[in-house]
C-alpha positions as CSV (number, residue, x, y, z in Angstrom):
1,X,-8.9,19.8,1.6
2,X,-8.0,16.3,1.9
3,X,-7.6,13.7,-0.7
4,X,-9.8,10.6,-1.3
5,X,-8.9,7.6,0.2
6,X,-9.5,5.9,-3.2
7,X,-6.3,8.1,-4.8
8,X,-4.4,7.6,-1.8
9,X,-5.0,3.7,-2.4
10,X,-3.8,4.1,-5.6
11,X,-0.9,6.3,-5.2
12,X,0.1,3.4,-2.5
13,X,-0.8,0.5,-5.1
14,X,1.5,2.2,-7.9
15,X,4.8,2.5,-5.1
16,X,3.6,-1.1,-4.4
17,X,4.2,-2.0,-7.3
18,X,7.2,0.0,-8.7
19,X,9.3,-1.4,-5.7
20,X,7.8,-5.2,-5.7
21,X,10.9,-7.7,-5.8
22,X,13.4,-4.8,-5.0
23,X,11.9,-3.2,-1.3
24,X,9.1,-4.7,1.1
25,X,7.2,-1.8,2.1
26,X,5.7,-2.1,5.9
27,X,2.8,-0.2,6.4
28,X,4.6,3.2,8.2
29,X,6.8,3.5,4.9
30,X,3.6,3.8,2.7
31,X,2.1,6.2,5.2
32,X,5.4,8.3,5.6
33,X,5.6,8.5,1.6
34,X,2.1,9.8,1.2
35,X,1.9,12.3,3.9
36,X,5.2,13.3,2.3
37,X,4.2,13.6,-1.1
38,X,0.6,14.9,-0.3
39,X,1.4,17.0,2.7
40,X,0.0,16.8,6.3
41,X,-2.6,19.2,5.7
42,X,-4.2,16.8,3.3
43,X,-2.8,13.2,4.2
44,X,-3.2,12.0,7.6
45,X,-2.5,9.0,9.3
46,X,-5.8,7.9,9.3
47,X,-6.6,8.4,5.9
48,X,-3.6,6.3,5.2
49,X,-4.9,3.5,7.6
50,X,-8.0,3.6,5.5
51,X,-7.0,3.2,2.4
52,X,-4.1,0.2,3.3
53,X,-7.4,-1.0,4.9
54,X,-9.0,-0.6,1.3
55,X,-6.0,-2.2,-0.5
56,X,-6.1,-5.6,1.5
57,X,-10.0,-5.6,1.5
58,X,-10.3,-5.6,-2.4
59,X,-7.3,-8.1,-2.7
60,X,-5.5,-5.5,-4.7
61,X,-2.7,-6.2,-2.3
62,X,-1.8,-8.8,1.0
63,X,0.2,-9.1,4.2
64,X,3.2,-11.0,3.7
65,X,5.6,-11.8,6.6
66,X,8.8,-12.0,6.0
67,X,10.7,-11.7,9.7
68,X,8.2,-8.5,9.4
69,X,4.4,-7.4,8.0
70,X,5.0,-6.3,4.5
71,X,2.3,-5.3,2.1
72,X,3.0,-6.7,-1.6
73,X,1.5,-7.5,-4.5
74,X,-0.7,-11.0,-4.4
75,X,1.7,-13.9,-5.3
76,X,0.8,-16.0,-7.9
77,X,1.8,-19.7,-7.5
78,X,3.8,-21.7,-10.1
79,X,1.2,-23.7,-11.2
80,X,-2.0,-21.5,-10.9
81,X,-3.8,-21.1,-14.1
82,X,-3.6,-17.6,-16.4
């Protein structure tokens, strides 16, 4: 049985998170950790596409490029409103 692509985005989104300002996490490093956490049985390659794919489309995370594609956390700028 394979787990929903909304828990998957998730799981990503919390490792996001916990390494922002420490690690930059490409896309193949969030798709390594889930199949490894979740197994290959349940976490494919595809399903991992899918919810990166989900991640950037809700704005939860972004691209960044930093001499490489990173996904991070949105940046909020110095003088942007709370």
């Amino acid at each position: 049985m394979s787990i929903a692509i909304e828990s998957l985005a998730d799981d990503m989104y919390q490792m996001i998170a916990e390494t922002q300002g420490k690690k930059n996490l490409k896309a193949g490093d969030l798709t390594k950790a889930m199949i490894a956490k979740h197994g290959e049985a349940d976490c494919t390659k595809d399903l991992c596409k899918q919810a990166i794919r989900l991640l950037i489309d809700s704005e939860r995370c972004v691209y960044s490029y930093f001499g490489g594609s990173y996904i991070t956390l949105p940046h909020k700028e110095g003088a942007a409103p709370d």
